[in-house]
C-alpha positions as CSV (number, residue, x, y, z in Angstrom):
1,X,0.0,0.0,0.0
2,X,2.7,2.5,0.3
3,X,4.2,2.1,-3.3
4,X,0.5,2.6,-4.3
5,X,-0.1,5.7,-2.5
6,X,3.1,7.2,-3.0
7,X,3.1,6.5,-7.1
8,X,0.0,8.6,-6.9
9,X,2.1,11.7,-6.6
10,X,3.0,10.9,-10.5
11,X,0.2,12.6,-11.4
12,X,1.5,16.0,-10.3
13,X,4.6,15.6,-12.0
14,X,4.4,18.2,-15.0
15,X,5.6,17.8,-18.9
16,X,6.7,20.5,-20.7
17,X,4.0,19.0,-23.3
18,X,1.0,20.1,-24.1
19,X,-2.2,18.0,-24.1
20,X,-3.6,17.7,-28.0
21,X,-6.1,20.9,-27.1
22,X,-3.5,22.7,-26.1
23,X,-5.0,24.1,-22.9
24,X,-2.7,22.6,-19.8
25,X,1.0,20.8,-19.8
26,X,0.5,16.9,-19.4
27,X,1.4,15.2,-15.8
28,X,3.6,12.2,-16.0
29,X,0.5,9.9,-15.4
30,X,-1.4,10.9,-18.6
31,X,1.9,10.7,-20.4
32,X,2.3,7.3,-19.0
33,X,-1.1,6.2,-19.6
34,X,-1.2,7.3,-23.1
35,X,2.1,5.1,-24.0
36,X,0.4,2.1,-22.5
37,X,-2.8,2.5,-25.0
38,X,-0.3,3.6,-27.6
39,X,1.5,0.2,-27.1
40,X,-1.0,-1.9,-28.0
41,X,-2.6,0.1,-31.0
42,X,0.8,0.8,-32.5
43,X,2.3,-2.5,-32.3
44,X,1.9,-3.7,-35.4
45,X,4.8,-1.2,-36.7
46,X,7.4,-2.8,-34.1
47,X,9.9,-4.4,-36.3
48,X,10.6,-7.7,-33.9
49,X,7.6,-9.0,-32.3
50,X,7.6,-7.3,-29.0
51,X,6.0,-8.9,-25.3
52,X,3.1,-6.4,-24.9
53,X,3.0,-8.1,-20.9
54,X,6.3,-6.5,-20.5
55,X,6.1,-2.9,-22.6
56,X,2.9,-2.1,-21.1
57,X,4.2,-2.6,-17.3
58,X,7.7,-0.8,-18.8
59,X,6.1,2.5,-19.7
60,X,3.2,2.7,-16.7
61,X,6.5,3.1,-14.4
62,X,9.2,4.5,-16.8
63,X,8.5,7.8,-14.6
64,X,7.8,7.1,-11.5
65,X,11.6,7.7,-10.5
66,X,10.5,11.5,-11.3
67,X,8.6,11.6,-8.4
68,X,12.1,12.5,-6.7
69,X,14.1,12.9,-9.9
70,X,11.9,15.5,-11.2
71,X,10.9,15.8,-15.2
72,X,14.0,16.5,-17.0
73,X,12.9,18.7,-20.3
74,X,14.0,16.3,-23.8
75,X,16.2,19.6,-24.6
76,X,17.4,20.4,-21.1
77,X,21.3,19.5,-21.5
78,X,22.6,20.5,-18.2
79,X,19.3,18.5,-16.6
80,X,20.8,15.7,-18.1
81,X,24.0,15.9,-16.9
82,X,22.9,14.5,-13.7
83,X,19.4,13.0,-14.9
84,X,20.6,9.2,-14.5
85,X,22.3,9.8,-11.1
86,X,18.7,11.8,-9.8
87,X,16.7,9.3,-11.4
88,X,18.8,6.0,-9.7
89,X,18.3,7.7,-6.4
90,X,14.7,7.9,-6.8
91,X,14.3,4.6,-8.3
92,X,16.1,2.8,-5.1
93,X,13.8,4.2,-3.1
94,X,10.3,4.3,-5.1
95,X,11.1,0.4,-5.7
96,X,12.4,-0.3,-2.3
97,X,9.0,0.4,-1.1
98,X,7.8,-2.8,-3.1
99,X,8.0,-6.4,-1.2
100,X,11.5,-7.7,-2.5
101,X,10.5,-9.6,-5.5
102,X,7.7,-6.8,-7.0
103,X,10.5,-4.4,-6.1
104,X,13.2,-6.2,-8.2
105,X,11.1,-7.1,-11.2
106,X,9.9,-3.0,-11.6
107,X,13.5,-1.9,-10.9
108,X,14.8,-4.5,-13.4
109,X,12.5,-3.3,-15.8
110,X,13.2,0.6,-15.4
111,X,16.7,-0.2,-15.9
112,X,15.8,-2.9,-19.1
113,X,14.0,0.8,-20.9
114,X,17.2,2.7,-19.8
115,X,19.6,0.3,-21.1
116,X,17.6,0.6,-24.7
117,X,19.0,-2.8,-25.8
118,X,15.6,-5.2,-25.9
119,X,12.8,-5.2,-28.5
120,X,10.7,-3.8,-26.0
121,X,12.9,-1.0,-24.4
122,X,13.4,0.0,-28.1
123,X,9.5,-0.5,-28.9
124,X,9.0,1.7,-25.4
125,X,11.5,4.3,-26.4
126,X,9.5,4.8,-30.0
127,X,6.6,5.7,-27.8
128,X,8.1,7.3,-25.2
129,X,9.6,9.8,-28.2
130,X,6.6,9.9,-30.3
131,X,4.1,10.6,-28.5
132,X,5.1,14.5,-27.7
133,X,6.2,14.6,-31.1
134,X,2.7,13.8,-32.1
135,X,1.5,16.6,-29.2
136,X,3.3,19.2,-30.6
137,X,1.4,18.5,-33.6
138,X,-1.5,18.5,-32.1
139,X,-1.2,22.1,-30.7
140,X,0.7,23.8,-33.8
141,X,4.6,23.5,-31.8
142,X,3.4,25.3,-28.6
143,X,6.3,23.6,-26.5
144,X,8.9,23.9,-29.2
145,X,8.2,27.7,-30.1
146,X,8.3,28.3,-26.0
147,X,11.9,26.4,-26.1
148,X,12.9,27.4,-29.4
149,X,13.5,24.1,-30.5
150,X,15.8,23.3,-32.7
151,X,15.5,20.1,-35.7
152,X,19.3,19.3,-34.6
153,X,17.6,18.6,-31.2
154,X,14.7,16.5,-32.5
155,X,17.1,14.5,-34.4
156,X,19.9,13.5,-31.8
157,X,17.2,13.0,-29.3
158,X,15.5,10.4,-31.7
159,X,18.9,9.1,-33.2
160,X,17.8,5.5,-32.6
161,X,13.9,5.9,-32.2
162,X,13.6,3.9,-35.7
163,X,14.9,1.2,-33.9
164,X,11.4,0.7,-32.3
165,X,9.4,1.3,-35.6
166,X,10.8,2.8,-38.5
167,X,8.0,3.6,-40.0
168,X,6.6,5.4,-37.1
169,X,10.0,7.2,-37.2
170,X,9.4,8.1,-40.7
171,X,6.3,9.5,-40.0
172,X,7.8,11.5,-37.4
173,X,10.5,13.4,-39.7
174,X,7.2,14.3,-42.1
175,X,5.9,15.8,-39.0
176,X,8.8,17.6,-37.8
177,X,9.5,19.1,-41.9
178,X,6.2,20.2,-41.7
179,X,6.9,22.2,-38.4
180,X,10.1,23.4,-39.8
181,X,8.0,25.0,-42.6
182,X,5.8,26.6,-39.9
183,X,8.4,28.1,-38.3
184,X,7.5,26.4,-35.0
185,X,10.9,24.8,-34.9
186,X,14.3,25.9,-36.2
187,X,15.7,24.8,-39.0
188,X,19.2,24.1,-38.3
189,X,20.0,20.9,-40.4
């Protein structure tokens, strides 16, 4: 009961993306949420056939270290200078709340998505990537024009999203050419 009442706090974690109306920032749950449904919908586009019993689980608690880590903005490069050591802290303890064995298995599977090296932590990734891509669609760029965003960013932050479904990845670049065009990110490449 305490991991369950403390993960609640996910839902006041804010994103720096905008829900598809465009009125409030998403919390960390919705995010979370919306990868899960994205999962099974989008699966199809994974190249490798991927264990929806394990990327479902994998992207419900991919943030719940941020209840102590905090969200680190995609383009924030000196919150990511110490992103993984703030994000470990927060997993020992968010995890360590568990009974041993449901603690291991979450932790495990946090650090399986870190590591970016199964199917599914590259299928997870894809989503994880994609779906504030497909946000800032939604909402004509708000978070990229508020960050000034630049392609060059997109890009090396995505560098191995096709690895989880290149075709969703090619979708993507359409949608980031066409906010390039907008204006609503910077064309730097």
């Amino acid at each position: 009961m305490d991991f369950i009442l403390e993960v609640d706090k996910v839902k006041n974690i804010m994103r720096q993306t905008y829900l598809a109306d465009g009125k409030r920032k998403e919390n960390d749950a919705e995010h979370s949420w919306h990868l899960a449904l994205m999962a099974v919908l989008l699966k199809e586009y994974a190249p490798k056939e991927v264990d929806l019993s394990k990327v479902i689980p994998m992207v419900l608690i991919h943030d719940l270290v941020e209840i102590d880590a905090g969200d680190t903005y995609a383009y924030d490069d000196d919150g990511a200078k110490t992103k993984r050591a703030r994000e470990k802290k927060g997993a020992d303890r968010i995890f360590g709340l568990l009974p041993e064995d449901q603690g291991k298995w979450l932790y495990d599977l946090w650090e399986e998505f870190e590591a970016y090296e199964t199917p599914e932590a590259k299928y997870a990734h894809m989503l994880d990537n994609s779906q504030p891509l497909f946000l800032n669609d939604a909402t004509d760029g708000i978070s990229w024009v508020e960050h000034g965003v630049k392609k060059s960013q997109i890009y090396k932050r995505n560098s191995r999203t096709g690895e989880g479904a290149p075709k969703i990845w090619e979708y993507m670049q359409e949608l980031i050419d066409k906010h390039v065009e907008k204006g609503h990110v910077i064309g730097d490449i």
